[in-house]
N, C-alpha and C positions, 0 to 999 in steps of 0.2 A: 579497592578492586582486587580483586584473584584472579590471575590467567594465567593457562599453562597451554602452552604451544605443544604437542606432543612431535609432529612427525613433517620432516619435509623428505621422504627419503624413500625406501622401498615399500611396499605392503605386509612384508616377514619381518621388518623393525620395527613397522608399524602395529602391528598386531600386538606385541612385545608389550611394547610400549603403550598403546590405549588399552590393555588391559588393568592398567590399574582406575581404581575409584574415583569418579566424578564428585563436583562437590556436591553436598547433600546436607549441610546444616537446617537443623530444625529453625521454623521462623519463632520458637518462643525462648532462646538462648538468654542468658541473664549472669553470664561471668560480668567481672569490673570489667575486665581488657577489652568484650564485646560482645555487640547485641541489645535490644533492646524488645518490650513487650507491649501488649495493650496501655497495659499501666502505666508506663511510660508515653506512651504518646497522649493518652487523656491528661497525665498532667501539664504538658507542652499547651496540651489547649489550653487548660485552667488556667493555666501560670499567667498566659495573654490576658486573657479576661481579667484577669487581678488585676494586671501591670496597667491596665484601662482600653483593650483593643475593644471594640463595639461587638466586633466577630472574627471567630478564628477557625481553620480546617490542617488539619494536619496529614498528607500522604507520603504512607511508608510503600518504598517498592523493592522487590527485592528479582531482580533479570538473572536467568540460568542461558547461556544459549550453546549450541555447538555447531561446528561445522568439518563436513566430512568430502573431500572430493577425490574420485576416481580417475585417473587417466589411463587409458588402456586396463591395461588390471594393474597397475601401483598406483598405491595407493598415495596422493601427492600432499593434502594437508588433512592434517587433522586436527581441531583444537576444540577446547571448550572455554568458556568464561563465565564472570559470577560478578556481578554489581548489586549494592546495596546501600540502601541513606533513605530517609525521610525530608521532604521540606513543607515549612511551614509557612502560611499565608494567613496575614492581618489586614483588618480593616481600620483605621481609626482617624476618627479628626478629616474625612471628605477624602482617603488616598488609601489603597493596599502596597502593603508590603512582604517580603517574602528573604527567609533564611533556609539555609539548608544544611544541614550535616551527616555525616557517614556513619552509619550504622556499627563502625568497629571502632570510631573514637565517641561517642555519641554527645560525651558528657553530663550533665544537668541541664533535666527540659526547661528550666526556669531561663535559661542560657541562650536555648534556642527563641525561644518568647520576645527574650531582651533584644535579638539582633533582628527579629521580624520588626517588632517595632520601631526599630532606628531605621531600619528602610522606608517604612512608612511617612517619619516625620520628612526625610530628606525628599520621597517623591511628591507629601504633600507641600512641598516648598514650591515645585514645580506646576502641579494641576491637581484639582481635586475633582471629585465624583460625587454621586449619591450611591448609597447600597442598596444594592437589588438582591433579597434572598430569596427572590421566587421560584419555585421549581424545584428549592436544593431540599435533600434528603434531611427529614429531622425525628427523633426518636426511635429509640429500638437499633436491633442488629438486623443487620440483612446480607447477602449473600450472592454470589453470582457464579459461572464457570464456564467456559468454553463448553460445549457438549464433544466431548471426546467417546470413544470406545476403547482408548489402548494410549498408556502416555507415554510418549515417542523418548520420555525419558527413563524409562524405567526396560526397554529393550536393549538388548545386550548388543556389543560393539558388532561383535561375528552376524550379528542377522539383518546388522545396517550396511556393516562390508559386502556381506552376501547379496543381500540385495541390489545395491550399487555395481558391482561387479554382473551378477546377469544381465544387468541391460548393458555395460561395457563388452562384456563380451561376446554377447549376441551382434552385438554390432559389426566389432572387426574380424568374425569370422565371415563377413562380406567380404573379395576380395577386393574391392572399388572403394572400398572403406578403411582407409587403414589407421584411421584414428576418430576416438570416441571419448567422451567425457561424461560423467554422471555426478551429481552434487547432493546434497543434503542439507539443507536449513533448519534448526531449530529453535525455538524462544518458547520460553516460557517467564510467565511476568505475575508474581505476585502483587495485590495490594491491599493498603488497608488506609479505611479513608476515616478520620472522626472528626467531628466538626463541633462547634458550641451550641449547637441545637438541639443536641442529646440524641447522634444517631451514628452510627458506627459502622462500614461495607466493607466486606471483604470478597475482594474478585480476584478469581485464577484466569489467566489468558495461554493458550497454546495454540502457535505458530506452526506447523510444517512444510516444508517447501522443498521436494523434493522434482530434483530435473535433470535429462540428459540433454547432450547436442553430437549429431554425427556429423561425419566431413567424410565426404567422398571427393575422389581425385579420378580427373579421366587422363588419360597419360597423350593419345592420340590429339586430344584437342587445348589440352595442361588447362585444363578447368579445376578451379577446388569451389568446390560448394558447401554449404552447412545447413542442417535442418534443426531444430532445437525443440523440442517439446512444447506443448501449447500450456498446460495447465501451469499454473501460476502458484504463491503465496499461498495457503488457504487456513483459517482458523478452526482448525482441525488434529486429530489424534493420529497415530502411528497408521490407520487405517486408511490413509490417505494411499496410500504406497501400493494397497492391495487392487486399486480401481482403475483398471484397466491400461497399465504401465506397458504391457505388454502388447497390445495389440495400437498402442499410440507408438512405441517403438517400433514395431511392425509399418505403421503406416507412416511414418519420417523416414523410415529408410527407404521403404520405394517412393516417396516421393523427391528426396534429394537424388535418387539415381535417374529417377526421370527429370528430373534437372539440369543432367551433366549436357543430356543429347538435345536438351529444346534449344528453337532460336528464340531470337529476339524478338522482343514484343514492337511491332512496330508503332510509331510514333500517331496518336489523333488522339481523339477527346470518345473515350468511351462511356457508358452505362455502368455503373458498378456495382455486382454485387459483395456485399461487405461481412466478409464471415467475424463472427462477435469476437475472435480469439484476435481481431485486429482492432475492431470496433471499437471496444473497454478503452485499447491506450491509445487510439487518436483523439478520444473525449476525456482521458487522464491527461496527453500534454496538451493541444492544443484548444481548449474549452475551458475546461474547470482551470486551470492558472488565471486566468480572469477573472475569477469568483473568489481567489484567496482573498482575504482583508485585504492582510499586507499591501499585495498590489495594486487591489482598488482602491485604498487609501493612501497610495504613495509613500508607504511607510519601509518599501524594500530594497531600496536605492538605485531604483532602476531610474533610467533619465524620464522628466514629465511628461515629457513627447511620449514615450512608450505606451502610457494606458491605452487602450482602445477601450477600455469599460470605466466612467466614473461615478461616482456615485449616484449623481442624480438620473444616471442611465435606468435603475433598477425601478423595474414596473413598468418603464416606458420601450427600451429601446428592445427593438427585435434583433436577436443573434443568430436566429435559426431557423430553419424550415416550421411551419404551424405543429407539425407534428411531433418536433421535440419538447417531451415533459420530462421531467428527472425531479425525482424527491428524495430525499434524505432518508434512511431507516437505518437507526443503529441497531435493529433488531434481525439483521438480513445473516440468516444461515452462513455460516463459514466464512463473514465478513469479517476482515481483518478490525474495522473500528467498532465491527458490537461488541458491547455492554450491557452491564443491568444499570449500569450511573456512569458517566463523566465524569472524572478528577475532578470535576469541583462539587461533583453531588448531586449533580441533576438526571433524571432520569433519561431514558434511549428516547431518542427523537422519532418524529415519523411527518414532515413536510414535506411543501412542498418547493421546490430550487429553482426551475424551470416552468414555466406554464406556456406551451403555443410559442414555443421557442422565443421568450421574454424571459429575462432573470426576474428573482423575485425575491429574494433576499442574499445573504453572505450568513456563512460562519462567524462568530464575534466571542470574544470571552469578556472576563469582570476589566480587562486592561485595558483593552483597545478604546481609544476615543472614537466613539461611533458618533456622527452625527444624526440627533432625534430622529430625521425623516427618515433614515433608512432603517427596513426591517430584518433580524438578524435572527441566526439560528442559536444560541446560546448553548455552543459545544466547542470543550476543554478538555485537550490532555498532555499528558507533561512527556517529553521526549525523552527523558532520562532520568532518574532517583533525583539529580539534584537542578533539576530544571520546574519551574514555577508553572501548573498548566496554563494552557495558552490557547488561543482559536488552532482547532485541529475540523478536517474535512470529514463530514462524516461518510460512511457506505450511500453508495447514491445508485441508485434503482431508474433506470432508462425505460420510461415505457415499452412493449409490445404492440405489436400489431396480429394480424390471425393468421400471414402467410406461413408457409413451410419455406426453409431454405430452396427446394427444387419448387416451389412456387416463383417465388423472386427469381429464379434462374429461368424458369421458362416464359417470363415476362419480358425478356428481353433478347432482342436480334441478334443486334451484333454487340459485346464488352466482354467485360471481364469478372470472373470471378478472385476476390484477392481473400487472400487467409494467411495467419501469424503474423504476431509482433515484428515488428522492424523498429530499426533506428530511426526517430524521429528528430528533424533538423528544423529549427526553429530560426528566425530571424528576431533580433534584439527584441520588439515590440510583440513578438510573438503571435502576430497576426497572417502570418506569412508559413506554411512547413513544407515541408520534402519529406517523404517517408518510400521504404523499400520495402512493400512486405517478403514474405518469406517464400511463399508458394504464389500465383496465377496461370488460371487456364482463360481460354479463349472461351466466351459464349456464343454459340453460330445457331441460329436458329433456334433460341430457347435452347439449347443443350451444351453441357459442358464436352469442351473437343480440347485439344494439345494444350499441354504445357508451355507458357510462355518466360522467360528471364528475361530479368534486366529492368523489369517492371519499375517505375519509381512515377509515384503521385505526386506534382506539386501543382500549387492552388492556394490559394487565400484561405484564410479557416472559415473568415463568413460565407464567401460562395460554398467549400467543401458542405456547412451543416446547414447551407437556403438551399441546397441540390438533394436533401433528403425526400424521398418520393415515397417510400414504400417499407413498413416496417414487419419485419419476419414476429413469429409467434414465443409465444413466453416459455414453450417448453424445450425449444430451442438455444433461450437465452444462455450463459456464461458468467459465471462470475470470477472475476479475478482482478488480482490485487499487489498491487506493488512492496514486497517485505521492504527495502530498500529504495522509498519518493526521493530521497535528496540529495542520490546519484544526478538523478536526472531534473529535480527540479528542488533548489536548494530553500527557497519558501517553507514546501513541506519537510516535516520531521517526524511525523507519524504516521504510520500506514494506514490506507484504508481501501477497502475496495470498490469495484463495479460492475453491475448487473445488468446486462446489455445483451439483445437479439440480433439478429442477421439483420442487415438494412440493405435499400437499396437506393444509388444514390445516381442522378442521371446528369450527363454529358460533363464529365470531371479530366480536365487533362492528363494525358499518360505522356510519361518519355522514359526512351531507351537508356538503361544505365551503361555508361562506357565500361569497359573491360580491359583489361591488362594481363599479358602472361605473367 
C-alpha cells in the first residue's frame, strides 16, 4: 500500500502541498522489485492446474482513491491512496481455496498456486462441496467500464478546491449560516479477472461522491440545525459535480433556515408521504439486512433469537405490503454494484428479490453453505485486493407505481411529508427502527403547509413496509447508494445501490424529538 496524507492544515499549505503528482503507475509494470502482468497472472492459473486444482480464477485489483474536505473555505483534509495485489481461488478434491499477494512483492505465480491449494486441503478437512461453473465467463477477452464523460482523476486539484469552495462559500455568506462543509469522494478500481476456462475481463469501476452539509444557528431561540445534500455515492465521472449542485444548495439552505422558526411536530400517527432521498436508506437498513446470507444463515454472530427472517421463511413468509417488488440489476445506470461480470466471472444479474412483498431468494457465493431448498442470486465481489469474493448485494430496483410526488400529497388529509437521510436506529434484532429525517411539512388538505421539527418515526419495520399503500412514478425515482455500507451495517463490505420512488405509507407513528440548548 502507498499513502500519502497531504494536508490537515490551511488551504494556502494545502494548495502547496496537493500540487504535487498523484500516483499513476501503469497497470503493465514488470521491474523484479514490482508489478506484475497478464502473463503473470495466466501462469498462476496454469501453475494450479498442474499442481492438480479442478479450477482456478485469478483477480488482480488495483484501488486509486482521494479524498478532499472543505470547511468554511480551508481546506481540512486532503489525501489520496493507492492499493494493489491479486488473489487466487482453487477448487479441488470437494473444497475451494484462496491466496493472496501484493502486487509489489508478488514473487512466483507457481507460489501463489501452491498456497491456494494448501487452503483448499485444510478447508476440505472441514466440509466439501460440488463445483458449480455455471454462469462463469469462459474464452476470449472481454471488457467493461463505468460510463463516465470526464475521469474525476485526471482533473486538476484547483478545479476540485474551486469547486468545493463555491458551494462553502455560498453558504456562509448567509448570515444565519456560519458554517459549511463540502467533501469529495473518489475510487476508482481496476481489475483483471482470468480463470482456467480460457477467458480473461478486464473492468474499470469509477466512484464520485461528491457533498455538502450547512448548519444554521438561530441566536434568539439557540437552535443549530443542518441540512446535508440529498444525492449520494454515484458510479459515475467528474460530471457528477456539474448537475444541479447549485440550485440543491440553493434549496438546503432555505430549507434548514425555515427549520430554525418551525415548531414541533406534534405527536399522533399520521399518513406518510415518503420522498425516495429517504426511502432508498430505510429499505438499505432496515429491509435488505435481512436478506444478507450471513444473517439469514446465522453465520454473523448476532444472538439466534435475533433473525426475524430464516431460511425456510423464503417464498413463503410475507414482509411487506403486496406492493412491494424489488429485483436485482447489476446493470442499473450509475449503480455502485454494476458490472459487465462478478469477481468470480458471472455475468450482471437481472431477478427477481421481492415479489408481493415475499422474499424470494438471497445473494450466495461458491462459499457459503446454502441449504438446496433455498434459491440464491450467485453474486461475488471481493472487498479488497487481498479479500476472496464473497456474497456481495447487488443494485436492487423498487418498483414504481404511476403517482406523481404532488399526487401522493394530494391524497392525503391530514400527514406528513418526510424527505432526506437521517440516522437510523435499530434495535439488536433489527426489526425495530427510529429514524429523524432531515426536512417534514404538514399535509392539510392534500397540500403541503409549514414546516415541522423534531419529526422522528418509530415503528416496527414490518408494520413500517405492511403500511405501504401508494407507490409514486418511475420518473421520479432516485437512485442512491452507500460508498461506505459498513459504517452503518458491518455485514456489508461492498457498495451497492438503490432505485426507489416516492411512497406512500398510511397511519405510521410520529413523535416529537426532545431538544436541548
Amino acid at each position: 500500500m502507498r499513502r500519502r496524507t497531504f494536508l490537515q492544515t490551511t488551504a494556502a499549505a494545502g494548495t502547496a502541498a496537493l500540487l504535487l503528482p498523484g500516483p499513476t503507475r501503469g497497470r503493465t509494470s514488470t521491474t523484479e522489485e514490482q508489478g506484475v502482468d497478464s502473463t503473470w497472472l495466466e501462469d498462476a492459473v496454469n501453475s494450479a492446474i498442474d499442481q492438480g486444482a479442478e479450477y482456478a480464477e485469478i483477480l488482480f485489483r488495483e484501488d486509486a482513491t482521494e479524498t478532499l474536505q472543505l470547511r468554511k473555505d480551508r481546506m481540512y483534509q486532503a489525501s489520496d491512496g493507492f492499493h494493489s495485489g491479486m488473489t487466487m481461488r482453487v477448487f479441488r478434491n470437494g473444497a475451494w481455496g484462496s491466496a493472496s499477494v501484493s502486487e509489489w512483492n508478488p514473487g512466483n505465480p507457481s507460489a501463489l498456486a501452491a498456497s491456494a491449494l494448501r487452503s483448499s486441503r485444510i478447508i476440505g478437512g472441514i466440509r466439501r462441496q460440488e463445483l458449480d461453473l455455471s454462469n462463469r465467463v469462459s474464452d476470449g477477452k472481454h471488457e467493461w467500464s463505468t460510463p463516465i464523460n470526464r475521469d474525476p482523476f485526471a482533473v486538476s486539484f484547483e478545479e476540485k478546491h474551486d469547486f468545493l469552495l463555491s458551494l462553502t462559500e455560498k453558504a456562509t455568506k448567509i448570515q444565519q449560516i456560519p458554517f459549511a462543509v463540502a467533501n469529495l469522494f473518489l475510487v476508482r478500481r481496476r481489475s483483471e479477472f482470468i480463470n482456467s476456462l480460457g477467458a480473461g475481463v478486464h473492468q474499470t469501476f469509477h466512484y464520485t461522491y461528491p457533498n455538502f452539509a450547512v448548519t444554521a444557528f438561530h441566536q434568539k431561540k439557540r437552535r443549530m440545525d443542518s441540512r446535508s445534500s440529498e444525492r449520494e455515492a454515484q458510479a459515475a465521472g467528474w460530471e457528477v459535480t456539474g448537475e444541479s449542485f447549485d440550485s440543491a444548495l440553493e434549496t438546503a439552505m432555505q430549507e434548514v433556515l425555515q427549520l430554525q422558526t418551525a415548531e414541533a411536530v406534534t405527536e399522533q400517527r399520521y399518513d406518510l408521504v415518503v420522498h425516495p432521498t429517504l426511502l432508498w436508506d430505510l429499505l438499505f437498513t432496515t429491509l435488505l439486512p435481512h436478506l444478507d446470507p450471513s444473517r439469514l444463515l446465522g453465520l454473523d454472530g448476532a444472538r439466534p433469537g435475533d433473525r426475524w427472517l430464516k431460511p425456510e421463511d423464503l417464498g413463503h413468509k410475507r414482509i411487506g405490503s403486496p406492493l412491494l417488488n424489488l429485483r436485482t440489476n447489476s446493470s442499473l445506470a450509475r449503480g455502485l454494484a454494476s458490472c459487465g461480470w462478478d469477481d468470480s466471472g458471472r455475468a450482471a444479474t437481472d431477478v427477481q428479490l421481492l415479489r408481493d412483498g415475499i422474499p424470494q431468494m438471497i445473494p450466495a457465493s461458491d462459499t457459503l453453505p446454502i441449504p438446496g431448498t433455498i434459491s440464491t442470486i450467485p453474486f461475488s465481489r471481493s472487498a479488497q485486493w487481498n479479500a476472496p469474493a464473497d456474497a456481495a448485494m447487488p443494485n436492487i430496483v423498487m418498483d414504481s407505481g404511476e403517482q406523481s410526488l404532488a399526487g401522493l400529497v394530494s391524497s392525503v388529509d391530514t400527514g406528513l411529508l418526510v424527505k432526506g437521510r437521517g440516522t437510523v436506529v435499530l434495535n439488536p434484532a433489527k426489526t425495530l427502527f427510529r429514524v429523524r429525517p432531515q426536512m417534514a411539512w404538514m399535509i392539510r388538505g392534500g397540500k403541503i403547509a409549514e414546516v415541522v421539527r423534531g419529526v422522528e418515526i418509530e415503528t416496527s419495520v414490518e408494520q413500517f413496509w405492511n403500511a405501504l399503500d401508494v407507490l409514486g412514478g418511475s420518473n421520479e425515482a432516485v437512485t442512491s447508494g452507500d460508498l461506505f455500507p459498513s459504517r452503518a451495517l458491518p455485514i456489508w463490505s461492498v457498495p451497492f445501490s438503490i432505485s426507489a420512488p416516492p411512497a406512500l405509507f398510511r397511519d405510521i407513528p410520529i413523535y416529537s424529538a426532545k431538544e436541548s440548548s
